[in-house]
mmCIF file of the N, C-alpha and C atoms, coordinates in Angstrom:
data_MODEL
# 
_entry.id   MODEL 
# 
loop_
_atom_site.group_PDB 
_atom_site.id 
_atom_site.type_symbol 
_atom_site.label_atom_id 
_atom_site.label_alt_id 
_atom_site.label_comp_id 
_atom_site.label_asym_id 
_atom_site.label_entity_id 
_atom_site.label_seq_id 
_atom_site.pdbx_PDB_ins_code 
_atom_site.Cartn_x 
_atom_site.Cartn_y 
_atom_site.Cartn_z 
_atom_site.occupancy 
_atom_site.B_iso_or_equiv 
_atom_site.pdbx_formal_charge 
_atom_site.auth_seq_id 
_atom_site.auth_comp_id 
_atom_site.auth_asym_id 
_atom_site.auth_atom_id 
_atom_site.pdbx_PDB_model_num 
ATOM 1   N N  . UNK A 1 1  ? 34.725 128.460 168.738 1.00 0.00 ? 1  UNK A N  1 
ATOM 2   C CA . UNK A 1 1  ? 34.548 127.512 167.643 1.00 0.00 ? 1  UNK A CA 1 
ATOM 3   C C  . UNK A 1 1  ? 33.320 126.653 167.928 1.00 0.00 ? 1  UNK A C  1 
ATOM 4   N N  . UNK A 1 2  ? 32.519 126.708 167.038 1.00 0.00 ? 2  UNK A N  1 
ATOM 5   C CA . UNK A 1 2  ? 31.104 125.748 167.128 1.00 0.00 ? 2  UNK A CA 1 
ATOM 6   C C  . UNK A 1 2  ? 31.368 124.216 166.643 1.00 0.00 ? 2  UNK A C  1 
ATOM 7   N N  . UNK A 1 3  ? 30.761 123.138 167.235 1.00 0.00 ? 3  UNK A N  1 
ATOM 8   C CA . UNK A 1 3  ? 30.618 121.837 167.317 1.00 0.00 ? 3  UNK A CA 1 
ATOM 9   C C  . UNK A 1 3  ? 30.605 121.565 165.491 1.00 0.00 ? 3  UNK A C  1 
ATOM 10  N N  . UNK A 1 4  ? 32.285 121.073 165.217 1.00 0.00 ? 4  UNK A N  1 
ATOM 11  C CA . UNK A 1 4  ? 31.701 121.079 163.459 1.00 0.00 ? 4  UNK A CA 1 
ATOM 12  C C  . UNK A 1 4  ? 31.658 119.284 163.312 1.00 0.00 ? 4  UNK A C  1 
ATOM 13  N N  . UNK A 1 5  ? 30.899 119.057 162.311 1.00 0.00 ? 5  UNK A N  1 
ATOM 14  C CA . UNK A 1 5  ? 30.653 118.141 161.598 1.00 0.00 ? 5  UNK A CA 1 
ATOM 15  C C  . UNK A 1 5  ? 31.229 118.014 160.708 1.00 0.00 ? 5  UNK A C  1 
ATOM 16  N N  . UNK A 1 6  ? 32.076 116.750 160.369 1.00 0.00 ? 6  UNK A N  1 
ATOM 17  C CA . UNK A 1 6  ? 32.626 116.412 159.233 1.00 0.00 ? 6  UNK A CA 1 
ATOM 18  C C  . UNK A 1 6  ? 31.608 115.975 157.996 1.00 0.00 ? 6  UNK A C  1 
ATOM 19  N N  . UNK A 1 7  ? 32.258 116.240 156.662 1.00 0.00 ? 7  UNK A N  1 
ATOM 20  C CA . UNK A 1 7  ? 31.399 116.366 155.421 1.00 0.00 ? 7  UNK A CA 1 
ATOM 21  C C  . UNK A 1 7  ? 32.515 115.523 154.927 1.00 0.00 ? 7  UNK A C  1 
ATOM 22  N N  . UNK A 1 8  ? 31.571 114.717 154.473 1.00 0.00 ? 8  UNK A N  1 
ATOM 23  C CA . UNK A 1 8  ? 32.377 113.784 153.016 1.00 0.00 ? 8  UNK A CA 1 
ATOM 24  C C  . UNK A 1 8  ? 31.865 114.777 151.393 1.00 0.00 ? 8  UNK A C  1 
ATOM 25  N N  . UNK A 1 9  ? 32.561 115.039 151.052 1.00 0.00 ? 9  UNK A N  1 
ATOM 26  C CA . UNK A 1 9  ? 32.524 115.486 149.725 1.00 0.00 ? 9  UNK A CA 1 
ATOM 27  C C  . UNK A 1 9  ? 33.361 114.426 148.242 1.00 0.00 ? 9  UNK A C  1 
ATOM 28  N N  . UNK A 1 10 ? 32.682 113.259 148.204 1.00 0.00 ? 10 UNK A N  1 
ATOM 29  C CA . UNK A 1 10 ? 33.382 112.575 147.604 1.00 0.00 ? 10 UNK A CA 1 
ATOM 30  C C  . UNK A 1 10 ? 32.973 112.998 145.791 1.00 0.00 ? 10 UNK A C  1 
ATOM 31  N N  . UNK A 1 11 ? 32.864 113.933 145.478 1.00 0.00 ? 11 UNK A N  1 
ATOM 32  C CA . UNK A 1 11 ? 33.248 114.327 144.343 1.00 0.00 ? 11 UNK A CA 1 
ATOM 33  C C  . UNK A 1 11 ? 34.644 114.933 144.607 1.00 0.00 ? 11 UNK A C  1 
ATOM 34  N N  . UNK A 1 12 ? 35.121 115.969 145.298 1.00 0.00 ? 12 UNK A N  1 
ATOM 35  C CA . UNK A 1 12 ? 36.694 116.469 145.631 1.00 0.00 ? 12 UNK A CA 1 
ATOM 36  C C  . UNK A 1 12 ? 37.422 115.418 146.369 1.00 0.00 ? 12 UNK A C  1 
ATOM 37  N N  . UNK A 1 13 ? 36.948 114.094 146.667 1.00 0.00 ? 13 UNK A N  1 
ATOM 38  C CA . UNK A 1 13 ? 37.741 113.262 147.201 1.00 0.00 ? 13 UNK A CA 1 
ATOM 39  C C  . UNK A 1 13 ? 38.275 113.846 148.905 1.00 0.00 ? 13 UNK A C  1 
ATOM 40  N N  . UNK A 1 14 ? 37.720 114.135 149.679 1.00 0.00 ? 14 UNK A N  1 
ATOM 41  C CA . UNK A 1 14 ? 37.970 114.591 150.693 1.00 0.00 ? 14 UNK A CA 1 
ATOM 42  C C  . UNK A 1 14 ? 37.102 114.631 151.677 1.00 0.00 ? 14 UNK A C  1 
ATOM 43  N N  . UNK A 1 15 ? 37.229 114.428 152.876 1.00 0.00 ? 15 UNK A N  1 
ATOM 44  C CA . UNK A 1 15 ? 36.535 114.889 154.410 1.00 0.00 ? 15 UNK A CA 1 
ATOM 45  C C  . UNK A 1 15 ? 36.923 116.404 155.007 1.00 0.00 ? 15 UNK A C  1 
ATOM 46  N N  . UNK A 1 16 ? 36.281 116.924 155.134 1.00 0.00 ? 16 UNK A N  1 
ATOM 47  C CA . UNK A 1 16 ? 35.941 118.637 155.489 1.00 0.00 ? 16 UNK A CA 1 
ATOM 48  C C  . UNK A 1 16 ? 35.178 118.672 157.050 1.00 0.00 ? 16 UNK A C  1 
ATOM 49  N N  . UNK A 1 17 ? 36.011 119.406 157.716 1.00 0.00 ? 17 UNK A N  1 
ATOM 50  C CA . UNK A 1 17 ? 35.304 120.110 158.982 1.00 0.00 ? 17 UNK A CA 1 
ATOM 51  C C  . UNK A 1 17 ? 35.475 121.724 158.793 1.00 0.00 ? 17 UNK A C  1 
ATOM 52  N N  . UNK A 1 18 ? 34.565 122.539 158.592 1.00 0.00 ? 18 UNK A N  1 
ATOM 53  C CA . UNK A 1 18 ? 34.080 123.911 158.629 1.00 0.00 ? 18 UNK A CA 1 
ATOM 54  C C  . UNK A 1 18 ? 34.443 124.794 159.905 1.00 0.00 ? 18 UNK A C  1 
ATOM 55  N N  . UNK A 1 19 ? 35.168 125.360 159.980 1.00 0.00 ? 19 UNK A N  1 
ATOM 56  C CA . UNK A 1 19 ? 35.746 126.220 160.926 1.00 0.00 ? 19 UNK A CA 1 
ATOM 57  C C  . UNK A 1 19 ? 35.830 127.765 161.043 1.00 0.00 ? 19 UNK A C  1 
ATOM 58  N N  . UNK A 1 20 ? 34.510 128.327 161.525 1.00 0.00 ? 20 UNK A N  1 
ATOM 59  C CA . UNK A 1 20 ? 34.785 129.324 161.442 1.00 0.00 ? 20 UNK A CA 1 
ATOM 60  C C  . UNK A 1 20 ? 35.591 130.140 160.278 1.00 0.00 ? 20 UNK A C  1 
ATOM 61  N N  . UNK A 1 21 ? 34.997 129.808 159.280 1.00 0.00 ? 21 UNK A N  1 
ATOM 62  C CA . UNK A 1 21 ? 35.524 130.220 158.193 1.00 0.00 ? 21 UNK A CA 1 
ATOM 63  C C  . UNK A 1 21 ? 36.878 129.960 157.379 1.00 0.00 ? 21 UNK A C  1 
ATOM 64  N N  . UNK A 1 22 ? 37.717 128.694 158.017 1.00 0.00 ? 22 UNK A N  1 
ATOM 65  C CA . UNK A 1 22 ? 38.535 127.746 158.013 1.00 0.00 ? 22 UNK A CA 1 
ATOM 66  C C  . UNK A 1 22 ? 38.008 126.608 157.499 1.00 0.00 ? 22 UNK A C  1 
ATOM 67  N N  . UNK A 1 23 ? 38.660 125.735 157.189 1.00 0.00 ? 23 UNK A N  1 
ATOM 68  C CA . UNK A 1 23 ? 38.331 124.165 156.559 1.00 0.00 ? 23 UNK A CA 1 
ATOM 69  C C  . UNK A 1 23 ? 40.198 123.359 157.087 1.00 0.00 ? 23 UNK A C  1 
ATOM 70  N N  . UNK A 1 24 ? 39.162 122.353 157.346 1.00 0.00 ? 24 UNK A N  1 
ATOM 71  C CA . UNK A 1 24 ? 40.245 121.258 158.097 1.00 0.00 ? 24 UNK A CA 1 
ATOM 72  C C  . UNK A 1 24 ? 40.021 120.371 157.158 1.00 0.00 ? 24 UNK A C  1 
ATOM 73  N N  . UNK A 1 25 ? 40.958 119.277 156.808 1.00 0.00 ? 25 UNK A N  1 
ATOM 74  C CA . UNK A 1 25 ? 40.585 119.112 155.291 1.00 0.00 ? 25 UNK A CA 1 
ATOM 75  C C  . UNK A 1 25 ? 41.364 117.276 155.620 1.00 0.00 ? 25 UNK A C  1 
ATOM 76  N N  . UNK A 1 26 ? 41.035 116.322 154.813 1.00 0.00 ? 26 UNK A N  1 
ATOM 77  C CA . UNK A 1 26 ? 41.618 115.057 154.917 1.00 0.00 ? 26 UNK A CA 1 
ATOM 78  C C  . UNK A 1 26 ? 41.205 114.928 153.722 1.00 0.00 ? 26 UNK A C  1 
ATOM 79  N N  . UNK A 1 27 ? 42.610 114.919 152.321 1.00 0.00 ? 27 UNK A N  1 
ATOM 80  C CA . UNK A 1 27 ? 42.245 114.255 151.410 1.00 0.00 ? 27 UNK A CA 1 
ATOM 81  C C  . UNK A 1 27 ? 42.654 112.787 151.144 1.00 0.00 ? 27 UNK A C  1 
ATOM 82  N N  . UNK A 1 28 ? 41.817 112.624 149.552 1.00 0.00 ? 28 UNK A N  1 
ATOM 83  C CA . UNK A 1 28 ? 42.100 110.920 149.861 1.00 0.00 ? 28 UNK A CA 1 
ATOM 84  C C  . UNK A 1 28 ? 42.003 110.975 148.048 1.00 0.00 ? 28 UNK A C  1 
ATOM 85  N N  . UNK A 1 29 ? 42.492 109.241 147.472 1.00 0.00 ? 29 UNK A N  1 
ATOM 86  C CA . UNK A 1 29 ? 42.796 109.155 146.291 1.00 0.00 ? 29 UNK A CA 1 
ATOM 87  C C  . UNK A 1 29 ? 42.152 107.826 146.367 1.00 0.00 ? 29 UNK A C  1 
ATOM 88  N N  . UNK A 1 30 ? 41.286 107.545 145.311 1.00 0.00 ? 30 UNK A N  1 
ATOM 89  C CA . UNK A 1 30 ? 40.196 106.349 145.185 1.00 0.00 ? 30 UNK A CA 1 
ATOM 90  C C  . UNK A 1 30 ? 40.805 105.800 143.771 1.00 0.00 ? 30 UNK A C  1 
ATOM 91  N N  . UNK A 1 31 ? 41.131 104.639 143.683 1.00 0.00 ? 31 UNK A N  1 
ATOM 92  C CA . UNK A 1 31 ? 41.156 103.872 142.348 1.00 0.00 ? 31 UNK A CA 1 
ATOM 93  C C  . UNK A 1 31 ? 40.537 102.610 142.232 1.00 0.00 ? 31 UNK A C  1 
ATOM 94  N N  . UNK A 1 32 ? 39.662 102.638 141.978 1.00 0.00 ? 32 UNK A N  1 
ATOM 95  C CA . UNK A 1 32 ? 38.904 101.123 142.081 1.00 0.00 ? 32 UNK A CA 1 
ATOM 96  C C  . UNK A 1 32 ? 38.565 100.618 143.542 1.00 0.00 ? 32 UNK A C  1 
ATOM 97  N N  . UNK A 1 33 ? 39.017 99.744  143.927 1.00 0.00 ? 33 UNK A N  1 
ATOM 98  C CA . UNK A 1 33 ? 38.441 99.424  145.315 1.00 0.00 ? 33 UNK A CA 1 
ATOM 99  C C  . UNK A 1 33 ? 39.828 100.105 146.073 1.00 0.00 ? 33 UNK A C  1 
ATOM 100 N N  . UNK A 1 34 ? 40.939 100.630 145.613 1.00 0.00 ? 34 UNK A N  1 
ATOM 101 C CA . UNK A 1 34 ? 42.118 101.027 146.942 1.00 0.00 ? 34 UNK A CA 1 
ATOM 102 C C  . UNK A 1 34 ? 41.803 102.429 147.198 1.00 0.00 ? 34 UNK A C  1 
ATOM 103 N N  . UNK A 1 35 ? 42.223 102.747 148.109 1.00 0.00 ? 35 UNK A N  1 
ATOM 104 C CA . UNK A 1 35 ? 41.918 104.076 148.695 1.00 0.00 ? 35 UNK A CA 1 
ATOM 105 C C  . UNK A 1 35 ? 42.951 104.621 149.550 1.00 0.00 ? 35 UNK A C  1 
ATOM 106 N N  . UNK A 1 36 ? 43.684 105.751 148.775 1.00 0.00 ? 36 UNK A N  1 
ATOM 107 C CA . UNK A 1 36 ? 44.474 106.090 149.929 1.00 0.00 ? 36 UNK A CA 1 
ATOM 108 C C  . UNK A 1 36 ? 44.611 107.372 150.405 1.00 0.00 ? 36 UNK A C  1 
ATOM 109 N N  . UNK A 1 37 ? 44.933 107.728 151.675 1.00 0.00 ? 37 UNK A N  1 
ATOM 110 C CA . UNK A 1 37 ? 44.366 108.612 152.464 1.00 0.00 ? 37 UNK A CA 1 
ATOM 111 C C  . UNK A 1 37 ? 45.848 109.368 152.394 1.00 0.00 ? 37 UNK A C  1 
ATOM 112 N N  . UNK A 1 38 ? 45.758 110.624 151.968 1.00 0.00 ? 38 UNK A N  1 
ATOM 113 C CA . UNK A 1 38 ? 47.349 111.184 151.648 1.00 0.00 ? 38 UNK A CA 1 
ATOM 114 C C  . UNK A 1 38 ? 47.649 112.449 152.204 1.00 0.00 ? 38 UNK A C  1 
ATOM 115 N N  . UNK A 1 39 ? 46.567 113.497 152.297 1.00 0.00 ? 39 UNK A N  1 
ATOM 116 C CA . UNK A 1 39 ? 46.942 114.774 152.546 1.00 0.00 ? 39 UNK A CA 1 
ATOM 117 C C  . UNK A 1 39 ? 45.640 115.166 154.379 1.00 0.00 ? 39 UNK A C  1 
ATOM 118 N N  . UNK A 1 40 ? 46.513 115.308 155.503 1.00 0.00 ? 40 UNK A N  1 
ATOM 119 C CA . UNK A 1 40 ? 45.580 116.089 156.577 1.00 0.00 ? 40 UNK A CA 1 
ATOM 120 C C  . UNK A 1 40 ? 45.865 117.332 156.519 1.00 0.00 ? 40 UNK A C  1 
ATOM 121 N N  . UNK A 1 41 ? 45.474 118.391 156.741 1.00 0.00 ? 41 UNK A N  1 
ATOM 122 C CA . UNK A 1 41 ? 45.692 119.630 156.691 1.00 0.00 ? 41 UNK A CA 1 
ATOM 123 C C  . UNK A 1 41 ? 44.610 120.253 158.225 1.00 0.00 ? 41 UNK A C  1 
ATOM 124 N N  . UNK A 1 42 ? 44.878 121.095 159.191 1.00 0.00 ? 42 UNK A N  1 
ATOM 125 C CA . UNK A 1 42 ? 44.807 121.854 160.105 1.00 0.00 ? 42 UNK A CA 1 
ATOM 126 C C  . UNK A 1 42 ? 44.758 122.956 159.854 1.00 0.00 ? 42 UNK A C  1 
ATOM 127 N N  . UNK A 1 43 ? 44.152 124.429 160.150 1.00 0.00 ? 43 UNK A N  1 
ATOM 128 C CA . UNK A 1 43 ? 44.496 125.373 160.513 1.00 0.00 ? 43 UNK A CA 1 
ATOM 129 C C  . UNK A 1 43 ? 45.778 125.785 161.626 1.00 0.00 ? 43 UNK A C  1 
ATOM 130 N N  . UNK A 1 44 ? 46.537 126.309 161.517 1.00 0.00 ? 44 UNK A N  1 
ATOM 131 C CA . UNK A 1 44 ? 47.280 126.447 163.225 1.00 0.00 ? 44 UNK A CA 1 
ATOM 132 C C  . UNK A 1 44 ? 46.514 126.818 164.183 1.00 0.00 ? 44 UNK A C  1 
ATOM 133 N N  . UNK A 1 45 ? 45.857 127.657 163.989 1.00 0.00 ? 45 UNK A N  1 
ATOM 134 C CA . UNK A 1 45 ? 44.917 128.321 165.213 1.00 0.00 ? 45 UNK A CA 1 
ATOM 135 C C  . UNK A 1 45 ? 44.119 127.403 165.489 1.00 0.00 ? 45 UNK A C  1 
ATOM 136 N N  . UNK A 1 46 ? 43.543 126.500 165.032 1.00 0.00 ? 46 UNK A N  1 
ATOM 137 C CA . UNK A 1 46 ? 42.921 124.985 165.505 1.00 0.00 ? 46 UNK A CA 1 
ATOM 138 C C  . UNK A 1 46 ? 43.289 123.733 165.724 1.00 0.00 ? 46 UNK A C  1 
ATOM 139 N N  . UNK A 1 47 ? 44.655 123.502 165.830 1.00 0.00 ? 47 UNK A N  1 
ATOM 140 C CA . UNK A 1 47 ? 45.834 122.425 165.848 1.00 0.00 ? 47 UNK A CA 1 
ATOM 141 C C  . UNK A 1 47 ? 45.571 121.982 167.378 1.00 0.00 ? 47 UNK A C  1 
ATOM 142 N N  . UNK A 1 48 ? 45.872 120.895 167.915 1.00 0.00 ? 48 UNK A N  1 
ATOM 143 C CA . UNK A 1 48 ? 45.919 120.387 169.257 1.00 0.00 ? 48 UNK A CA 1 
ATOM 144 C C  . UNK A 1 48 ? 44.023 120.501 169.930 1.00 0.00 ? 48 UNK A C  1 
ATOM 145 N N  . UNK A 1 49 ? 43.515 120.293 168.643 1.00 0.00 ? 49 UNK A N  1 
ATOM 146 C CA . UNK A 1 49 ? 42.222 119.862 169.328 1.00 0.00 ? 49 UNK A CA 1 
ATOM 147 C C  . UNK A 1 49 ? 41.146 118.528 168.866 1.00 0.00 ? 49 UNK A C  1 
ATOM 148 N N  . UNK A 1 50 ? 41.944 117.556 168.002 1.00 0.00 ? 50 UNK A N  1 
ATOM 149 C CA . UNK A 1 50 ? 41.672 116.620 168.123 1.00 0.00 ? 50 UNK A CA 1 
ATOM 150 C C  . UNK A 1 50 ? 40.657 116.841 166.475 1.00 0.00 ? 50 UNK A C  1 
ATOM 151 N N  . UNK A 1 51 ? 40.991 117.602 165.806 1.00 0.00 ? 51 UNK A N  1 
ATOM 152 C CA . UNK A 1 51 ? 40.464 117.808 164.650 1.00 0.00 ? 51 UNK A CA 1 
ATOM 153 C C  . UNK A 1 51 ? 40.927 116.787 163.493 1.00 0.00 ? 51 UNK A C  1 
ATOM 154 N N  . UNK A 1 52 ? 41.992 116.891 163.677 1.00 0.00 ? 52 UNK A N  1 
ATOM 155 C CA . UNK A 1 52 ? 42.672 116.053 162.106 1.00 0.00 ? 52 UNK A CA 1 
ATOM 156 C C  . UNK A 1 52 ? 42.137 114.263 162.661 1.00 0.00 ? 52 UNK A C  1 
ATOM 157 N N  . UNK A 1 53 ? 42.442 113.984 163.699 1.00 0.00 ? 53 UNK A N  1 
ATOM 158 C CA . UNK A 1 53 ? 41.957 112.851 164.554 1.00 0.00 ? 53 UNK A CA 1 
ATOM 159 C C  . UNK A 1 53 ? 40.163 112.450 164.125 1.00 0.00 ? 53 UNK A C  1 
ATOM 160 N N  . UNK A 1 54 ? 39.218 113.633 164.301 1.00 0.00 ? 54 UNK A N  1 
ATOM 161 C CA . UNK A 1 54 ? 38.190 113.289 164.090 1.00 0.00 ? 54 UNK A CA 1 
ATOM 162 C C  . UNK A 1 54 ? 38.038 113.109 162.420 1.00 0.00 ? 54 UNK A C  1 
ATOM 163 N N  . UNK A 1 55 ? 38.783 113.548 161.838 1.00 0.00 ? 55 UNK A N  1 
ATOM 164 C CA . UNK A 1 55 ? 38.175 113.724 160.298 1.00 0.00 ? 55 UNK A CA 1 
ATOM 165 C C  . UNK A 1 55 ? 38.980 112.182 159.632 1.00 0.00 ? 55 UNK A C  1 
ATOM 166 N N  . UNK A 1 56 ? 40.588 111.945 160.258 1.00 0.00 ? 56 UNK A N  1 
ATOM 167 C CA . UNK A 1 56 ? 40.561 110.326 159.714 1.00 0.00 ? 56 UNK A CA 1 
ATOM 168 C C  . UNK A 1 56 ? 39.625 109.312 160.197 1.00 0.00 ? 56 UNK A C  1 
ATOM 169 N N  . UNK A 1 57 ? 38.967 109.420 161.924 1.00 0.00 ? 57 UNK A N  1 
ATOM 170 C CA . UNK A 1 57 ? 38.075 108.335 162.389 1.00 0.00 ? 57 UNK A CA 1 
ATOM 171 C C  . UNK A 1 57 ? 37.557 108.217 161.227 1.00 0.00 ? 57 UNK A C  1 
ATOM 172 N N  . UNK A 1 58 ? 36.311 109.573 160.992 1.00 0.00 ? 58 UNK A N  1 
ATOM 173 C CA . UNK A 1 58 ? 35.879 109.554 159.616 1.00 0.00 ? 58 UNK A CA 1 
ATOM 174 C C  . UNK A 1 58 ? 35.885 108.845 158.807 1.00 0.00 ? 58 UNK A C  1 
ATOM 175 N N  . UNK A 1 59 ? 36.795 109.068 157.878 1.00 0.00 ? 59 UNK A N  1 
ATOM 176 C CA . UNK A 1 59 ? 37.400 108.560 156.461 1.00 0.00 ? 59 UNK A CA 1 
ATOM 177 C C  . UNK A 1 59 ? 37.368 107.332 156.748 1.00 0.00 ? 59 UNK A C  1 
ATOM 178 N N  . UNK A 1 60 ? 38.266 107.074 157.860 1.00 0.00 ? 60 UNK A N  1 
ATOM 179 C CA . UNK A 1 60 ? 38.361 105.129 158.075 1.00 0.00 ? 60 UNK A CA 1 
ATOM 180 C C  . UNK A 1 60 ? 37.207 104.354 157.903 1.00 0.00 ? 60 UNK A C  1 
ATOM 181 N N  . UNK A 1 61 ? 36.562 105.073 158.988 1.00 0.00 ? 61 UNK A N  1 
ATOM 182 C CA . UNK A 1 61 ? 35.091 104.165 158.970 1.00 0.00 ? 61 UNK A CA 1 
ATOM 183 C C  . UNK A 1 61 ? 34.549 104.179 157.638 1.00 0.00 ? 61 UNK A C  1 
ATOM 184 N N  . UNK A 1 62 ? 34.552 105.645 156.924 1.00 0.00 ? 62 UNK A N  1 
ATOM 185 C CA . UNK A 1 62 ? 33.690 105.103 155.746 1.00 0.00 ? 62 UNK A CA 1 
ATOM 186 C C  . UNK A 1 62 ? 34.637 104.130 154.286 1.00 0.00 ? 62 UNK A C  1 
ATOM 187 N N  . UNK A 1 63 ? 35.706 104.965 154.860 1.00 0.00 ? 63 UNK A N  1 
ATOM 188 C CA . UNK A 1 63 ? 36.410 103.510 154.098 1.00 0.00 ? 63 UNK A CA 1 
ATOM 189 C C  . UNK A 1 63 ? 35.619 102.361 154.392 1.00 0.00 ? 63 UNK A C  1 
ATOM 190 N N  . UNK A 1 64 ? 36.130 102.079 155.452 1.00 0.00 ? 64 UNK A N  1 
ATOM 191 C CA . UNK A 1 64 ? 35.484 100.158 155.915 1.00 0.00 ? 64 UNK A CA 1 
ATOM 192 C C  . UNK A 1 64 ? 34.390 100.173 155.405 1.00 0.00 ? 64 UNK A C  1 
ATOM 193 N N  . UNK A 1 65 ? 33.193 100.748 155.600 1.00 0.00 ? 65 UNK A N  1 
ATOM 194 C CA . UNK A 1 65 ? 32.139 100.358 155.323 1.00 0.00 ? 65 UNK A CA 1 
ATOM 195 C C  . UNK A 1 65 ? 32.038 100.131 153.557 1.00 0.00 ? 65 UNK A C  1 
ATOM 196 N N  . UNK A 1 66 ? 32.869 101.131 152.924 1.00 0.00 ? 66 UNK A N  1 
ATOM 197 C CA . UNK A 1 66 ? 32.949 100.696 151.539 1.00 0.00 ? 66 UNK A CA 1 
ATOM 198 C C  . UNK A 1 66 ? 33.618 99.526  151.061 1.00 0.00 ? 66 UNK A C  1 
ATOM 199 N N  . UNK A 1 67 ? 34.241 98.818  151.943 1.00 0.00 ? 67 UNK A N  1 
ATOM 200 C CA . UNK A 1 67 ? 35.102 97.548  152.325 1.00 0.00 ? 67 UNK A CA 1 
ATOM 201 C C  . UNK A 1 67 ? 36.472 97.922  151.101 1.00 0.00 ? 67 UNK A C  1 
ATOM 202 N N  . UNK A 1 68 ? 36.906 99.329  151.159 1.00 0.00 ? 68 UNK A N  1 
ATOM 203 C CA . UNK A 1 68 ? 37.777 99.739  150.557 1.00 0.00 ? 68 UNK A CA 1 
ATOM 204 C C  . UNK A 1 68 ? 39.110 99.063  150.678 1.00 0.00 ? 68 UNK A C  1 
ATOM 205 N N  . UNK A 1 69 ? 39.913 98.793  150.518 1.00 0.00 ? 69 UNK A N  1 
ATOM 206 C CA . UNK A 1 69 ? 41.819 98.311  150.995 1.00 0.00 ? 69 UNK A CA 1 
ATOM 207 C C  . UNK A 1 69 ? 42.286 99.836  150.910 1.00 0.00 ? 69 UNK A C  1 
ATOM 208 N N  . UNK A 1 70 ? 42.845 100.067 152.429 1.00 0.00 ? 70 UNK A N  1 
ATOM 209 C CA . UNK A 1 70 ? 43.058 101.223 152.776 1.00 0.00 ? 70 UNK A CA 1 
ATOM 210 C C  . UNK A 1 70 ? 44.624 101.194 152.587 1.00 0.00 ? 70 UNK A C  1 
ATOM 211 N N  . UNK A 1 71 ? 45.206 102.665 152.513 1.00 0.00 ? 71 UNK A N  1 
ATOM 212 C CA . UNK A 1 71 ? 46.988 102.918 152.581 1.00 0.00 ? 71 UNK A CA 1 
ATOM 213 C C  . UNK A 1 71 ? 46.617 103.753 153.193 1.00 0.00 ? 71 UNK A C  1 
ATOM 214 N N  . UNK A 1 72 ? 47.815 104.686 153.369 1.00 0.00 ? 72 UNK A N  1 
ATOM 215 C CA . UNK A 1 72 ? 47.633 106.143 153.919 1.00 0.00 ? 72 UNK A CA 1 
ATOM 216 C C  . UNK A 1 72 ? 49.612 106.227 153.132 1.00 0.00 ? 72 UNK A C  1 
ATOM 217 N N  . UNK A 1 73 ? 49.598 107.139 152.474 1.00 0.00 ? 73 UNK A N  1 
ATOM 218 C CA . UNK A 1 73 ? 50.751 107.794 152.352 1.00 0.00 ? 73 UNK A CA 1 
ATOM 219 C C  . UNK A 1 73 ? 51.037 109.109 153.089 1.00 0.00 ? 73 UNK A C  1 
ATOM 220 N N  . UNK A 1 74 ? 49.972 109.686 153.606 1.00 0.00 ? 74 UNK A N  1 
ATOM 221 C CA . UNK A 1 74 ? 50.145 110.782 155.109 1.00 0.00 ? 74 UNK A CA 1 
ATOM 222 C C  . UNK A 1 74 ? 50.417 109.963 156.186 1.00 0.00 ? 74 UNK A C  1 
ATOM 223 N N  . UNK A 1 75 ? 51.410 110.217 156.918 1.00 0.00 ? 75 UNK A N  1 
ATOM 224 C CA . UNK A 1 75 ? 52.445 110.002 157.850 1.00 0.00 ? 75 UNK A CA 1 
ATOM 225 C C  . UNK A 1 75 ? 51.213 109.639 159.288 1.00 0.00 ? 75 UNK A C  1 
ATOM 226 N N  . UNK A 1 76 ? 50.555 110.517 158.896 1.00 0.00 ? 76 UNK A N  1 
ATOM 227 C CA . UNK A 1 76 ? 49.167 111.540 159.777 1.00 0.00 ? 76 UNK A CA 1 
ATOM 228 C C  . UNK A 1 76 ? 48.452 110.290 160.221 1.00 0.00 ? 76 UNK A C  1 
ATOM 229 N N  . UNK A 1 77 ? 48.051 109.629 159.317 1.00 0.00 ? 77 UNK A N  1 
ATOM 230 C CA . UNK A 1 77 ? 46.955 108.454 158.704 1.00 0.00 ? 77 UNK A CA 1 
ATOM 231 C C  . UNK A 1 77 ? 47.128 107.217 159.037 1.00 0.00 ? 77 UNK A C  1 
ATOM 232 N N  . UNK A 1 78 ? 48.957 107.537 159.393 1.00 0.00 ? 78 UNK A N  1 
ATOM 233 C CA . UNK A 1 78 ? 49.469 106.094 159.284 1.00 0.00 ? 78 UNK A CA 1 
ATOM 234 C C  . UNK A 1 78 ? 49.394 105.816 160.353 1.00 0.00 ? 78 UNK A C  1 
ATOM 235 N N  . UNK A 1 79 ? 49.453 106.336 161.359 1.00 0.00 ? 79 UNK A N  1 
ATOM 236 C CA . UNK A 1 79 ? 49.467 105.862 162.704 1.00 0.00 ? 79 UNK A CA 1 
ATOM 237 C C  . UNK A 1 79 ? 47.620 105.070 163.136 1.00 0.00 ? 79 UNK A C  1 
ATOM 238 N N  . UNK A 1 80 ? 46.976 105.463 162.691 1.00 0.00 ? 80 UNK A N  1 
ATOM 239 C CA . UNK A 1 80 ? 45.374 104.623 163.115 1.00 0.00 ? 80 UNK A CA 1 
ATOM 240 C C  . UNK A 1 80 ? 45.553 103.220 162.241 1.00 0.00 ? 80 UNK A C  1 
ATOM 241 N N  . UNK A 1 81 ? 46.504 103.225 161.134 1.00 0.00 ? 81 UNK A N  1 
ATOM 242 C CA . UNK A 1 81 ? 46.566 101.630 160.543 1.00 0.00 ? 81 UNK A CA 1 
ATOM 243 C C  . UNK A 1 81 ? 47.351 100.805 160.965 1.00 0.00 ? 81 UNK A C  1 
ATOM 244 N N  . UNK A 1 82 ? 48.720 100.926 162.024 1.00 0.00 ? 82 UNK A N  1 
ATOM 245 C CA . UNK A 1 82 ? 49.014 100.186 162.978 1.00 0.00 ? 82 UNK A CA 1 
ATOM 246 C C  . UNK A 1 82 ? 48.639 99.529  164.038 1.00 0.00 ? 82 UNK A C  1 
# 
């Protein structure tokens, strides 16, 4: 697996890491200034490598920087807002 880079694609509302022909995927739901972060998705064959982890850092940060009010209704998500 090659060094992937996460992609914001904020027309599909989502953060994307490219995997070998796989996609690791963090979607999210924008309404005005709230933002909530709802669906992580993994490959199995790429699970336990710190993937879903890099793609919320992601999201968070660019949340913040959009000075968004964050939720997370993924379980996934919820644990970096504690």
């Amino acid at each position: 697996m090659s060094a992937a880079t996460v992609q914001h694609q904020p027309e599909q509302q989502r953060f994307v890491l490219q995997l070998d022909g796989h996609q690791a995927v963090l979607d999210y739901q924008l309404q005005q200034n709230d933002i909530n972060f709802n669906h992580t998705f993994v490959p199995p064959e790429f699970r336990g490598k710190g993937l879903a982890e890099k793609l919320v850092k992601a999201g968070l940060s660019w949340a913040e920087q959009q000075d968004y009010t964050i939720h997370a209704s993924c379980s996934y998500v919820q644990r970096f807002l504690s």
